[in-house]
N, C-alpha and C positions, 0 to 999 in steps of 0.2 A: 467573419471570425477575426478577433485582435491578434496581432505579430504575436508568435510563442516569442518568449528569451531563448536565445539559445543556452543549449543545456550541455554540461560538461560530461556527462556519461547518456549513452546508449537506451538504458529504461530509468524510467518515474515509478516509484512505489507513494499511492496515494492511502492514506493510512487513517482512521481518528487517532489525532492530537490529543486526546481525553481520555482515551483509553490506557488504563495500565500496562495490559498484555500484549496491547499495539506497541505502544511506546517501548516496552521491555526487547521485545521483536525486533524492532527501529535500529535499538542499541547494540544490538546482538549482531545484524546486519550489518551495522555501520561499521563493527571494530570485526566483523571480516574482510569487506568489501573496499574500505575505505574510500570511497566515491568512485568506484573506477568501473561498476557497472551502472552501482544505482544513486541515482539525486532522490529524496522525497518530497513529499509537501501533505502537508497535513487536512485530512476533509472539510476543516474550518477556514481553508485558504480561500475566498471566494472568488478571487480573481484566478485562482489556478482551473477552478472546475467552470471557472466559464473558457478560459483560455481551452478546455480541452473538451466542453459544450459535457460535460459532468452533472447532473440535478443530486440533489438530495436525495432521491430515488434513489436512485445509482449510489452512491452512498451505501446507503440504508444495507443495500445487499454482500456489504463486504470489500475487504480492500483490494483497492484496483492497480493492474499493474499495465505499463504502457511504454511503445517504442519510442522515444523522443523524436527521432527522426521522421517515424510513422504512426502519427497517433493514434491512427483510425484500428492499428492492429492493438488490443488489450485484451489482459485477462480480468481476471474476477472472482474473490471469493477463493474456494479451495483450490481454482488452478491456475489463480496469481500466483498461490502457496507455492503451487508444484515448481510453475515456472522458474520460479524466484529459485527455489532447490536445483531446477533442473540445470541454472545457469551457473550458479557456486562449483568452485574449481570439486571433479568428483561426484558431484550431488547428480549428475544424470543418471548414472547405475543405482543410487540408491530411489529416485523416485521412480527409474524402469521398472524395478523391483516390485515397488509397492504400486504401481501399477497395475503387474503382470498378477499379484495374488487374486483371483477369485475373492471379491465383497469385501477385498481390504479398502479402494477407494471407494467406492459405493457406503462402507462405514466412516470412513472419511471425510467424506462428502456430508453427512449427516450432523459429523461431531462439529464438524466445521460452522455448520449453521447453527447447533445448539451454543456454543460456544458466542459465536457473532452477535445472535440474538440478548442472551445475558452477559455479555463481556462485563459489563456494570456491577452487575448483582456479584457476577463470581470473583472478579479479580478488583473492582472498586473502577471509581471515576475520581482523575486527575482535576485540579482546579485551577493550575497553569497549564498552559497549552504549549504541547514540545513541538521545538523547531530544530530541525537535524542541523548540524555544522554541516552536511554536504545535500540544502535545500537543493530546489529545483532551476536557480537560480543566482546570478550572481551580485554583491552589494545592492547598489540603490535599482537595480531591476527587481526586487524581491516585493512582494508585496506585503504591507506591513500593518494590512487591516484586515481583520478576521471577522467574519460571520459565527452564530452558534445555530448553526443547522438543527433540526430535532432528530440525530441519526438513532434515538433509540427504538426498537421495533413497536 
């Protein structure tokens, strides 16, 4: 496996770049967090998903969320979601919560994939590809050629 770059925060939220809803998420995240948990990189990075042995596959199934330090430890899909919540200053009582309800995450779980599966259809596809101000990486370590994966189902 190639050197990671080292990363200035703790987790990677790996995202599609094409997606509206992603991107809208990305933004939404970034003007909380402002890099201080999360770097991203976009599912069209290809040097990032091989840096972290990622397929298109993996992809496919939703956005990935990972330790920088520990890469081998990630989530996936609705409980990247959760992670990502559970990590925001507060956000662990609210995802205990929704947790703890009887068929709230079980529904959850479900929206989540209906949602992933047509992100396209319901929210539209981007024609430039977003790159967060707090990537996964720093100036000329970044990679600056992007693949178009087929991540839709």
């Amino acid at each position: 496996m190639p050197a990671i770059p080292t990363m200035t925060a703790p987790y990677l939220v790996i995202y599609d770049g094409h997606c509206n809803l992603c991107v809208t998420l990305v933004r939404l995240l970034e003007s909380l967090d402002r890099g201080d948990r999360f770097c991203y990189a976009p599912m069209q990075d290809a040097a990032t998903l091989a840096d972290f042995s990622i397929t298109s596959a993996d992809c496919k199934l939703g956005m990935i969320l990972l330790k920088t330090a520990h890469p081998e430890q990630r989530w996936q899909g609705s409980a990247a979601a959760e992670e990502i919540g559970r990590l925001l200053p507060a956000g662990s009582a609210f995802v205990q919560l929704y947790r703890s309800i009887p068929g709230v995450k079980w529904g959850g779980d479900r929206l989540y994939e209906q949602v992933r599966d047509n992100r396209y259809d319901l929210f539209g596809k981007r024609t430039d590809l977003y790159m967060s101000d707090y990537s996964r990486c720093d100036g000329d370590a970044c990679a600056k050629q992007f693949t178009q994966p087929d991540l839709e189902p």
